[in-house]
N, CA, C and O atoms as a printed pandas DataFrame, in Angstrom:
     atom_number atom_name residue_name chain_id  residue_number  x_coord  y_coord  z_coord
0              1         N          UNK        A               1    0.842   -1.184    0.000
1              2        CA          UNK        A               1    0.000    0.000    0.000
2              3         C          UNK        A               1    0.886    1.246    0.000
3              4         O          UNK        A               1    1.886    1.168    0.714
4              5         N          UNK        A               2    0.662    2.573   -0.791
5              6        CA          UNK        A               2    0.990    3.092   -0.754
6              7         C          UNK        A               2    0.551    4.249   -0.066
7              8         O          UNK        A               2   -0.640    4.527    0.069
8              9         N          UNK        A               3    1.940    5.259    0.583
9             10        CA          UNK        A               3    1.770    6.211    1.947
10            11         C          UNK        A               3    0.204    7.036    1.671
11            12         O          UNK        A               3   -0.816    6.994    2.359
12            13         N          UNK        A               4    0.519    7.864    0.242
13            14        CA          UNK        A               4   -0.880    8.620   -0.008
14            15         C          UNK        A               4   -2.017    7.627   -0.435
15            16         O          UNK        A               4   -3.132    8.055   -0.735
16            17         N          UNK        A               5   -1.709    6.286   -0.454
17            18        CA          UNK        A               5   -3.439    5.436   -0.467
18            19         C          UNK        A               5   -3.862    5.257    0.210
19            20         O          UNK        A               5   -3.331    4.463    0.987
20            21         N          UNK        A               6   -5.003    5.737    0.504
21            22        CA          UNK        A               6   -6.102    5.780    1.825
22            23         C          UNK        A               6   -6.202    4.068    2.344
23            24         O          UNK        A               6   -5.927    3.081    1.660
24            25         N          UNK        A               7   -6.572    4.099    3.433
25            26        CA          UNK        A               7   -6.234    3.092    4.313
26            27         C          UNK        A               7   -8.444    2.249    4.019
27            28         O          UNK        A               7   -9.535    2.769    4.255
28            29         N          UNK        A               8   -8.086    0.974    3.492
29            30        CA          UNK        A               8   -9.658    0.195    3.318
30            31         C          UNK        A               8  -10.116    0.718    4.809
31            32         O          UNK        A               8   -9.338    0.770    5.762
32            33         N          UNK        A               9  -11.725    1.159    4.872
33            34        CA          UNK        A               9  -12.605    0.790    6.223
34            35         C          UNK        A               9  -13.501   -0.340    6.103
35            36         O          UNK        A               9  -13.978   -0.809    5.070
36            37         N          UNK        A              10  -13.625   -0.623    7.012
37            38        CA          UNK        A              10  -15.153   -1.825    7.259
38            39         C          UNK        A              10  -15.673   -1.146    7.940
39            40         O          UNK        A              10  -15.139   -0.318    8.678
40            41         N          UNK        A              11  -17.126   -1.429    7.789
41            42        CA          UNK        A              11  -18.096   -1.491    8.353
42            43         C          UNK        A              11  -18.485   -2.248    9.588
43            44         O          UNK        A              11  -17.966   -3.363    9.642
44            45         N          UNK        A              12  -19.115   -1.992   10.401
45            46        CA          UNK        A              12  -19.141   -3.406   11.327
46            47         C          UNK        A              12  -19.972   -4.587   11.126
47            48         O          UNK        A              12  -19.879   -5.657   11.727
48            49         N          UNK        A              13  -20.590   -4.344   10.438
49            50        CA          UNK        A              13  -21.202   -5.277    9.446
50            51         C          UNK        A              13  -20.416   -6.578    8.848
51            52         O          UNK        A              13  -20.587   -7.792    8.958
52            53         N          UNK        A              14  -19.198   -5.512    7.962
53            54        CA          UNK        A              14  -18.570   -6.547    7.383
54            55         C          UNK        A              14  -17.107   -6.745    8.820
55            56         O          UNK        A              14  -16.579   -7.847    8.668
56            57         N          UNK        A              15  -16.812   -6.378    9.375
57            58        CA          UNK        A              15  -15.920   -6.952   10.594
58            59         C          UNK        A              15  -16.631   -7.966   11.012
59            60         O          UNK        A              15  -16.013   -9.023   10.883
60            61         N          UNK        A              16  -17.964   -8.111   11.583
61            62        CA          UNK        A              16  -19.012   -9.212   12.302
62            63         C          UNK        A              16  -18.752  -10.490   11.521
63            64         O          UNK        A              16  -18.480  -11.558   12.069
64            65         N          UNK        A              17  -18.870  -10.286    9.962
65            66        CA          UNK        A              17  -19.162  -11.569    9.225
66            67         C          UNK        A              17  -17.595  -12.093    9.022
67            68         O          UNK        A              17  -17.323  -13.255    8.720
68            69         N          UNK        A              18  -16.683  -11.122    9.222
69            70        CA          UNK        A              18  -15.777  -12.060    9.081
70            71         C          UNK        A              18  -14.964  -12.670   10.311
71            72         O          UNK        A              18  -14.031  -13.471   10.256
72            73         N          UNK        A              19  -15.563  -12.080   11.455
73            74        CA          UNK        A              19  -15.499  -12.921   12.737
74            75         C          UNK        A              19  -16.509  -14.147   13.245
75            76         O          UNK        A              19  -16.472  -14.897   14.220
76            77         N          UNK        A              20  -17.330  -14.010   12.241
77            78        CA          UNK        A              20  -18.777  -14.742   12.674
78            79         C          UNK        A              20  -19.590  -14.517   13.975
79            80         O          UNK        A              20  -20.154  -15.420   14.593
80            81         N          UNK        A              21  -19.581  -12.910   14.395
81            82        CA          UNK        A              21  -20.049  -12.795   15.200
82            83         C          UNK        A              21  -21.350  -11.801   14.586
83            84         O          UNK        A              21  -21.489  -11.723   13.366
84            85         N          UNK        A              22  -22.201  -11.122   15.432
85            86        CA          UNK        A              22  -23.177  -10.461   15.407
86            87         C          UNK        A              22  -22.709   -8.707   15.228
87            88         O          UNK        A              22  -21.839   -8.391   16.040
88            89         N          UNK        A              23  -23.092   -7.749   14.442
89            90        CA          UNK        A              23  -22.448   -6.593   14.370
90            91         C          UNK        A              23  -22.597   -5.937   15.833
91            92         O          UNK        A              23  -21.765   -5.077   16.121
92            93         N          UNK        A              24  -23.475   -6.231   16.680
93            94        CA          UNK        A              24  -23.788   -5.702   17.981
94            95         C          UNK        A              24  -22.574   -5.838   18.705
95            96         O          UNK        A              24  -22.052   -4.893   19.296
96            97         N          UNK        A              25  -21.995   -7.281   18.665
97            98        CA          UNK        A              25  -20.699   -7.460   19.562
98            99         C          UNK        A              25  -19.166   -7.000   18.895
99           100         O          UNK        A              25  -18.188   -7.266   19.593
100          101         N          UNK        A              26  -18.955   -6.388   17.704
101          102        CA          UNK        A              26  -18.015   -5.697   17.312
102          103         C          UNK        A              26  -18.200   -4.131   17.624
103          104         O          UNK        A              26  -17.243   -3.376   17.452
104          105         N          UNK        A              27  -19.499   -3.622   18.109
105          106        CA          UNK        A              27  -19.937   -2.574   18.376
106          107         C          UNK        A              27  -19.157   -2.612   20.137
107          108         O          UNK        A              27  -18.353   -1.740   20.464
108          109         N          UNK        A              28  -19.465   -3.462   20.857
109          110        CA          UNK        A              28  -19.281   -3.664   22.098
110          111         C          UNK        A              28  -17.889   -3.938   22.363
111          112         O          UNK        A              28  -17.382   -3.883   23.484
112          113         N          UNK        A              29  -17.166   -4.295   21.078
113          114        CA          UNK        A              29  -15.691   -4.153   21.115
114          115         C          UNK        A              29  -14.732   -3.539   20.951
115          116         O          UNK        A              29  -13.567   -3.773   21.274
116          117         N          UNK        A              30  -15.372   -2.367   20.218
117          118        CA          UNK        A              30  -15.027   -1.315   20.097
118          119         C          UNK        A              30  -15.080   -0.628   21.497
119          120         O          UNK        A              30  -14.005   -0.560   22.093
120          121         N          UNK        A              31  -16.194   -0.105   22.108
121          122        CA          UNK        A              31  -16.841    0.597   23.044
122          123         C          UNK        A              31  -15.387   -0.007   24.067
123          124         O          UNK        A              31  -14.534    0.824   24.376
124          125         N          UNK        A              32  -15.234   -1.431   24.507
125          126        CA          UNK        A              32  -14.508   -1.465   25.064
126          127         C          UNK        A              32  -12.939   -1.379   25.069
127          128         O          UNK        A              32  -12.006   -1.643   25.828
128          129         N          UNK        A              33  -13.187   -0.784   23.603
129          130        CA          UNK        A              33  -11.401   -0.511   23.443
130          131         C          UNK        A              33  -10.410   -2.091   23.026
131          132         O          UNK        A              33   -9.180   -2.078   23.039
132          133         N          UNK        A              34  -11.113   -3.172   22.730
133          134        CA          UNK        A              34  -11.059   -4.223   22.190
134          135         C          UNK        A              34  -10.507   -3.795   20.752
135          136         O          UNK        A              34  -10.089   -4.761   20.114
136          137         N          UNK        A              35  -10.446   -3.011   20.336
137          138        CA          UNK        A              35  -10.709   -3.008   18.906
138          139         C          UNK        A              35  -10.678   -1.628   18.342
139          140         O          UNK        A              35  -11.862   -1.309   18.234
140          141         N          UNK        A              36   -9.781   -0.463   17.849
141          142        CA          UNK        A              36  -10.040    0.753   17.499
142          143         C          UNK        A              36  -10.892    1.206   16.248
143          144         O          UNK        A              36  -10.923    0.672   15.139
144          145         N          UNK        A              37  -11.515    2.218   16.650
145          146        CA          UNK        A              37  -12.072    2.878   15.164
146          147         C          UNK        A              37  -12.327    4.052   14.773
147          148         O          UNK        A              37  -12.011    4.864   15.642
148          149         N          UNK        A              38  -12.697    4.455   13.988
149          150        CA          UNK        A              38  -12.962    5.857   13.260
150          151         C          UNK        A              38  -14.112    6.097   13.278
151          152         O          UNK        A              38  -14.958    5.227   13.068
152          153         N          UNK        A              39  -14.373    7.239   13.514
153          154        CA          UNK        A              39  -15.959    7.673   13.581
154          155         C          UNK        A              39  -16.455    8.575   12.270
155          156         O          UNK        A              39  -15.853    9.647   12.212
156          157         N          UNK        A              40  -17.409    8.367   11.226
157          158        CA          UNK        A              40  -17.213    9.203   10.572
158          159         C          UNK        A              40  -18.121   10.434   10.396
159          160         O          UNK        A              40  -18.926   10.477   11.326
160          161         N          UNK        A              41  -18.214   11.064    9.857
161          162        CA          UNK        A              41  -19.058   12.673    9.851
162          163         C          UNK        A              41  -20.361   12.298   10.210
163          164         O          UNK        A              41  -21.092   13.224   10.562
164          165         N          UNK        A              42  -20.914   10.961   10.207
165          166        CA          UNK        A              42  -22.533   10.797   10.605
166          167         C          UNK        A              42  -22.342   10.019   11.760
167          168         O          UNK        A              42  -23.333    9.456   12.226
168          169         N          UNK        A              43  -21.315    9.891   12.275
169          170        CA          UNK        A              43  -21.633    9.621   13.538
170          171         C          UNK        A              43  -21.616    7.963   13.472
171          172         O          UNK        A              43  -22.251    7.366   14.343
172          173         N          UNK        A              44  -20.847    7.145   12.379
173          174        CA          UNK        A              44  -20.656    5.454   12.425
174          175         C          UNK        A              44  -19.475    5.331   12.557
175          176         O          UNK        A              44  -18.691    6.238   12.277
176          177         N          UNK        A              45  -19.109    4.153   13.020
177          178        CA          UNK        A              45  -17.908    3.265   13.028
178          179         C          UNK        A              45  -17.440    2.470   12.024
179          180         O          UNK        A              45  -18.042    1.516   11.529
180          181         N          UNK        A              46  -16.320    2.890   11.721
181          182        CA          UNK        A              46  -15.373    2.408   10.495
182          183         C          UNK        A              46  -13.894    2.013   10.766
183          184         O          UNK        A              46  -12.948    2.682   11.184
184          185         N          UNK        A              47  -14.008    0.604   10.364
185          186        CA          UNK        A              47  -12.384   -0.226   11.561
186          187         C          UNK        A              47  -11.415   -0.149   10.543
187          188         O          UNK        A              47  -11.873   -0.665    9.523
188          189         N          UNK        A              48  -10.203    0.301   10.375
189          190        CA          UNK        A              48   -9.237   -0.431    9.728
190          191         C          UNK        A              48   -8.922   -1.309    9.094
191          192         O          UNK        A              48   -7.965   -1.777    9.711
192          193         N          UNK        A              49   -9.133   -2.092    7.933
193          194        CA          UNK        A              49   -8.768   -3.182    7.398
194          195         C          UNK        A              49   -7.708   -3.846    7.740
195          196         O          UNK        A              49   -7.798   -5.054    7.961
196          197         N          UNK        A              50   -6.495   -3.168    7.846
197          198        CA          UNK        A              50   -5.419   -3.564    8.331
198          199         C          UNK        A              50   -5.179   -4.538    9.315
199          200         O          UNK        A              50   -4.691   -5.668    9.334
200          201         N          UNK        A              51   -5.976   -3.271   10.636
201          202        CA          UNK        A              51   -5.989   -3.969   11.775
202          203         C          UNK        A              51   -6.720   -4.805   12.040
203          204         O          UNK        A              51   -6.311   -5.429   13.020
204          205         N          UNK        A              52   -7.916   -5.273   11.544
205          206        CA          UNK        A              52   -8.937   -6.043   11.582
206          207         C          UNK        A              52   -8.336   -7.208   11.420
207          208         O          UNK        A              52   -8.330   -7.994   12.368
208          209         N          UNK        A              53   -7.613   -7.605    9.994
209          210        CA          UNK        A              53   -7.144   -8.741    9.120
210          211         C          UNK        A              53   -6.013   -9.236   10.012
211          212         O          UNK        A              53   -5.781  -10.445   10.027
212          213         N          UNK        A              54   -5.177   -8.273   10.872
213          214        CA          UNK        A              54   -4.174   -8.884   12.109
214          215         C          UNK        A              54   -5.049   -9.342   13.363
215          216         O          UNK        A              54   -4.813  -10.292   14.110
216          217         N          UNK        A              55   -6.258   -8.323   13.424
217          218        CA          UNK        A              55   -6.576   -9.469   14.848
218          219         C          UNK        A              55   -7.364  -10.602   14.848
219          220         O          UNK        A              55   -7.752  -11.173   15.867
220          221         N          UNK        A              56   -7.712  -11.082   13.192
221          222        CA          UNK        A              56   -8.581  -11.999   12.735
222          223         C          UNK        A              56   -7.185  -13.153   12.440
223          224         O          UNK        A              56   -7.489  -14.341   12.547
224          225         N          UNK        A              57   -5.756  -12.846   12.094
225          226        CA          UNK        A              57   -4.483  -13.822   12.690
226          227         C          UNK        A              57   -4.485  -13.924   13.604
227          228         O          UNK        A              57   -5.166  -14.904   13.907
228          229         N          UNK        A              58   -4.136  -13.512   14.303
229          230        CA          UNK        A              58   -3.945  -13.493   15.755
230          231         C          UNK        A              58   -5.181  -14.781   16.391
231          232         O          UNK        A              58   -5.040  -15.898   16.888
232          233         N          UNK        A              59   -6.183  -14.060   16.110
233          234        CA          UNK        A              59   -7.406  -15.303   16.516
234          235         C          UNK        A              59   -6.982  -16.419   16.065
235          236         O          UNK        A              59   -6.894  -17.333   16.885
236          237         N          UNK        A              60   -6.663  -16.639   14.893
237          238        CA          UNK        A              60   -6.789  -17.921   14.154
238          239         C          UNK        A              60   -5.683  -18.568   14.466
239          240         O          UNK        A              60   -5.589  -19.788   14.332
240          241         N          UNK        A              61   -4.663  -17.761   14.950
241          242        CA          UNK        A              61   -3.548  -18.585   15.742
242          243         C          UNK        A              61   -3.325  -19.162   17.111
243          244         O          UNK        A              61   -2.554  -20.011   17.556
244          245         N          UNK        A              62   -4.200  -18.461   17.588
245          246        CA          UNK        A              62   -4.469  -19.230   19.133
246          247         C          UNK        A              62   -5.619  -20.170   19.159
247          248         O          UNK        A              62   -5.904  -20.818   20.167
248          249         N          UNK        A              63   -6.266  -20.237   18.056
249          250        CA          UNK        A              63   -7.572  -21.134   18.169
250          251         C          UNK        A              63   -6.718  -22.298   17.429
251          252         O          UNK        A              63   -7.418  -23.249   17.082
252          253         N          UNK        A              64   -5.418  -22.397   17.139
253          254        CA          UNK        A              64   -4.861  -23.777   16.441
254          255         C          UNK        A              64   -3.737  -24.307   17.459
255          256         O          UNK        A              64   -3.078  -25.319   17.223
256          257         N          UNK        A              65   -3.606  -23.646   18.436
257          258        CA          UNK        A              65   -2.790  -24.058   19.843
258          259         C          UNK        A              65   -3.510  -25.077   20.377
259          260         O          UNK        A              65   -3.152  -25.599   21.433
């Protein structure tokens, strides 16, 4: 990726489905600082792709321990 290419957001929508959880509890993971995000001009949450796709490794590496 390059420095001036804007960084992908998700939705929590699409964070939920690719955790297989419910968008309510990526909402609640956020809130608890589980998880950072961006707020945007209307007032939603928009996660990082980046960081998302590392803590969706991270999961998948302790769930194979």
């Amino acid at each position: 990726m390059e420095a001036n290419e804007p960084e992908e957001l998700l939705t929590p929508s699409e964070v939920a489905a690719m955790f297989s959880v419910n968008p309510k509890t990526v909402t609640r993971w956020a809130r608890a600082g589980k998880v950072s995000y961006i707020k945007t001009l209307g007032g939603h949450r928009r996660f990082k792709a980046s960081e998302i796709r590392r803590l969706l490794a991270e999961a998948d590496a302790s769930a194979d321990v």
